[in-house]
N, C-alpha and C positions, 0 to 999 in steps of 0.2 A: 332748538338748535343753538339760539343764545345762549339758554340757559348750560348748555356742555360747554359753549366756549368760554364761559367764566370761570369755570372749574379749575382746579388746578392741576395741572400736567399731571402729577402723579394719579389722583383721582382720575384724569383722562383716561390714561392709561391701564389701569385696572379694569376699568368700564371697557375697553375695546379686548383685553385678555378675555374676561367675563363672557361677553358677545361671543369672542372665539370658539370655546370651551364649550360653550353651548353648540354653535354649529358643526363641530367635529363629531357628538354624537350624532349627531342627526344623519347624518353622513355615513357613519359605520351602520344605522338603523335601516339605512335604506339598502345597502347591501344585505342586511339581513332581512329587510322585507321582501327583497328578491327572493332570495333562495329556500326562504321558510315553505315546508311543502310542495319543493321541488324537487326532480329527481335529476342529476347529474349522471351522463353517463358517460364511463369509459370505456372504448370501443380498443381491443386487444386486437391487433393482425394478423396475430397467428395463432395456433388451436391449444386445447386446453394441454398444461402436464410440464410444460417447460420454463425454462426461466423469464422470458416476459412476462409471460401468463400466471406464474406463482407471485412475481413483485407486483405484477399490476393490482391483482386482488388482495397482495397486502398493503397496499396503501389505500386501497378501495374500503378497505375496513374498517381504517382506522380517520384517512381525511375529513370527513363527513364532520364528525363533532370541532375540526376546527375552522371549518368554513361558516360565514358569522349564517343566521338561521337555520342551521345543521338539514341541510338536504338530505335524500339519501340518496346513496351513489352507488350505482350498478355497473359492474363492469359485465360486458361481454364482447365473444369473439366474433372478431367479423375477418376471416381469411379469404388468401387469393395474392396470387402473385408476390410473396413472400411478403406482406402486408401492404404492398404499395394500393391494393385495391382501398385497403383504412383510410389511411393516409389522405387519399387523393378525396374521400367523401369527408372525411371531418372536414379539408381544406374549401372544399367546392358545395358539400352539400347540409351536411351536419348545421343545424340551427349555432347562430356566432354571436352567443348569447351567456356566454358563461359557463354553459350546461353541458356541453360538451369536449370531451377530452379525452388525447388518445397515446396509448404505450406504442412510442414507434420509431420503428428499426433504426438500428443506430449507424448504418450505412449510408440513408439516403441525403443528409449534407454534400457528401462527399461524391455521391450519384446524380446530385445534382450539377456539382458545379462538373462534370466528366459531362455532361449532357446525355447522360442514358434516356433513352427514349420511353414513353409513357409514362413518365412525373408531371404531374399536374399541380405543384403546389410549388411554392417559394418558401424555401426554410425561413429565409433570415426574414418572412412577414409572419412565420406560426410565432407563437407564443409562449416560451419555454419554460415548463415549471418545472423540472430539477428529476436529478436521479439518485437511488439511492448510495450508489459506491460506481467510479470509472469500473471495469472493467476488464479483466487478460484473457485475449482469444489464447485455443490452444486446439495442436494437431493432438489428435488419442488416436492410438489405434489398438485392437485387440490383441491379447497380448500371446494368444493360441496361434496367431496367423506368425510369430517366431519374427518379428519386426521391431525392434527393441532403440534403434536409433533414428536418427535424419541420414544417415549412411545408409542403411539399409535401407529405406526410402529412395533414395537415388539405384539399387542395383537391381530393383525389381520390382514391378506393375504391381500397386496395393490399391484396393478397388474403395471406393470414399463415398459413402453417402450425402446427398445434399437434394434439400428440397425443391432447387429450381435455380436457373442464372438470377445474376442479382442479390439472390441470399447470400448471406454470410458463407451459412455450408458450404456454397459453390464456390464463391471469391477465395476466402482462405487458401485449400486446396490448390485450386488453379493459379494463384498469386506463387506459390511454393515450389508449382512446378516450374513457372516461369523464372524465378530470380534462385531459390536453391536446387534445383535441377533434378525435384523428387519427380515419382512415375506415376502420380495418385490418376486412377482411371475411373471420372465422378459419375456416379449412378445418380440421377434425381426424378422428382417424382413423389419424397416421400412428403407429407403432408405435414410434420415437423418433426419436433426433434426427439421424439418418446420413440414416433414410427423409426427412424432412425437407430436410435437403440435399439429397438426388437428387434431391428433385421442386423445389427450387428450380433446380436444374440444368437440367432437363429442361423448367420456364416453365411448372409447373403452382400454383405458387406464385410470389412476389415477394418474402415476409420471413420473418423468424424470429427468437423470442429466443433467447440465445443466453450464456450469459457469456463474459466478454473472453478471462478464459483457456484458457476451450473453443474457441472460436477462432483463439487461438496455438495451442494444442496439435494439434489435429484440421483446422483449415483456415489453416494457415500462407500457404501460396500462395493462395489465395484472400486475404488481404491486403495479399502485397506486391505480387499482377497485379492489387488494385482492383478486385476481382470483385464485392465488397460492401462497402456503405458503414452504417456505424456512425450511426444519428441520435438517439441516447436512450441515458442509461447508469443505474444506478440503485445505491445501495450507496456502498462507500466509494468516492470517485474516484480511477479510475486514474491513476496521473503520465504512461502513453505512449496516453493515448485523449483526445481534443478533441471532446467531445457533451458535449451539454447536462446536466444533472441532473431527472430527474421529482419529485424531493422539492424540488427550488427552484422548482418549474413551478407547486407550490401556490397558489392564490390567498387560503387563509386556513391560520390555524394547525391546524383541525380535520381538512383536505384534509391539512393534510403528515402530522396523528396517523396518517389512514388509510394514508395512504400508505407510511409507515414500518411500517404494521404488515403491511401487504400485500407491501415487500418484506425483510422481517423476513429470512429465510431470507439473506439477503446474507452476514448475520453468521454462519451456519453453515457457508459456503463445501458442501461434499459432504460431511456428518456422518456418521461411526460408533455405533453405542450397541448395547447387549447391553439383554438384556431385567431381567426381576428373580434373576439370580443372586446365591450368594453373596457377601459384602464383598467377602469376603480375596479372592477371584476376580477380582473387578471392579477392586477396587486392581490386584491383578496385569495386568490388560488395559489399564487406563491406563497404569498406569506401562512397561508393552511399547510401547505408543501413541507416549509423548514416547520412549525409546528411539531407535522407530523414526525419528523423525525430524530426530532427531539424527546418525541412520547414514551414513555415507561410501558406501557402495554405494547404500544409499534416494536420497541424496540426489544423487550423481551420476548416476541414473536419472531423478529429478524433470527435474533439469534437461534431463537428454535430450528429452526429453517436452516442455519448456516451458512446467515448472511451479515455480509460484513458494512457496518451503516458509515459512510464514509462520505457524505452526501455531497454532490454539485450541485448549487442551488441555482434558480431561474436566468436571475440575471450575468453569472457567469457561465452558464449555459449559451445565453441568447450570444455574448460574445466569441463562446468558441467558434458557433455556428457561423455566424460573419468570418472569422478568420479562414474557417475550409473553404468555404465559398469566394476568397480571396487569392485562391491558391493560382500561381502562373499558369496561362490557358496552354502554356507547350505542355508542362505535367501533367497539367489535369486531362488532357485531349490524349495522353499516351495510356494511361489511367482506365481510357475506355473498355476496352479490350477487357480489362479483368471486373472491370464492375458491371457490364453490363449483362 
């Protein structure tokens, strides 16, 4: 110890850099001695074929090599009550260890701070690792059923499929009838969003919400043969979709609060989060997160898919989620009604 204090400052100080430099790997080691030969899994809420479920497992593809010990990561589906049954196991039962992580609904911030009944988790304690692009919800309807506007929406009963209250399916829809005064009469029931298609297919239904880039990605020909037509967009607007906006359709300022808070989930686009694991862990899954989507192979894959990489990363996630959660309890408490 003498012998350092005689030293000369500079020489000090290089020796404690030294020291540093060495403890930093040690540190990233032991995050990879974790996960070396571990299996990470992400748990999907809703069933295979639709847009969760395509972006979950393309990050599930690609994450793994940037997570430091490259684990391998298995995504699967665990449905039920529009994924809240997910949700509620990652938060309460799922080992909160790193190794768990889950694609989920980009409503329930906004379901939470409304107080809908049977949420079991706290957003703003999950762990938000990023999504790959916000978001535009959108009404479709088929375009056989001769329903070509939000006009014609309002003159006459157009039957909507939707997989259950609480889901998107059902809120949109029902939010539409409430604030632009359409006649959608919601069937649900269906188990996601493919079942959905087929029964619009088949004339057992007439609409569905849908996002634009669910849409592109999963019903590409259905676009460009005009099989459905687009009449309500919600979220940021898209530069290649011509429909209205439900947040300009407000008639006062406290109509567009609800409303903005109802489609809150826009700015989520399809969200990742880990539950209450370790920091260092959590850093390391972010920071694999933007990695990934910076990847040459991810991202030449996105595009296959046609999806657009526009990413919100962890910690501007974890902010959003705090601010819905911060929304005035008169709003949010009016709110209920369509989110629950």
């Amino acid at each position: 110890m003498l012998d350092l204090l005689k030293r000369p400052a500079a020489a000090c100080g290089a020796l404690i850099l030294t020291l540093l430099a060495a403890a930093m790997p040690a540190h990233a080691d032991s995050i990879a001695d974790f996960y070396r030969g571990k299996t990470v899994n992400v748990f999907i809420g809703v069933g295979v074929g639709g847009e969760y479920d395509i972006q979950a497992r393309l990050v599930s593809r690609h994450i793994g090599k940037h997570i430091p010990g490259n684990p391998t990561v298995v995504p699967q589906n665990m449905t039920g009550a529009g994924g809240l049954r997910m949700i509620n196991y990652l938060y309460n039962v799922a080992p909160k260890d790193g190794t768990s992580i889950g694609m989920i609904a980009n409503a329930f911030p906004a379901m939470q701070a409304a107080g809908i009944a049977g949420i079991q988790f706290d957003a703003a304690r999950m762990q938000w690792l990023g999504t790959i692009a916000p978001v535009v919800e959108t009404m479709a309807v088929w375009s056989a059923s001769g329903v070509k506007t939000l006009d014609d929406a309002r003159k006459r009963e157009v039957i909507a499929g939707a997989s259950g209250r609480g889901a998107i399916t059902f809120i949109y829809p029902q939010m539409m009838n409430e604030f632009l005064g359409t006649k959608f009469k919601i069937v649900t029931g269906y188990p996601g969003g493919n079942a959905i298609n087929l029964a619009m297919e088949r004339g057992e239904v007439e609409a569905r919400n849908n996002t634009w880039s669910s849409w592109k990605a999963t019903k590409a020909a259905w676009l460009t043969e005009k099989k459905i037509t687009v009449i309500a967009q919600a979220g940021p607007r898209a530069r290649d979709l011509d429909a209205p906006s439900v947040e300009d359709a407000a008639r006062t300022p406290e109509e567009r609060q609800l409303i903005e808070l109802v489609v809150s989930g826009t700015q989520f686009g399809r969200p990742l989060a880990t539950n209450a694991a370790p920091a260092d862990r959590v850093a390391a899954l972010r920071a694999a997160f933007a990695a990934t989507m910076k990847d040459p192979e991810f991202l030449a894959e996105a595009k296959g898919l046609n999806f657009e990489v526009d990413p919100v990363l962890g910690e501007k996630m974890q902010q959003t989620v705090e601010k819905v959660l911060a929304t005035p309890k008169t709003i949010a408490a009016k709110a209920k009604g369509l989110l629950q």
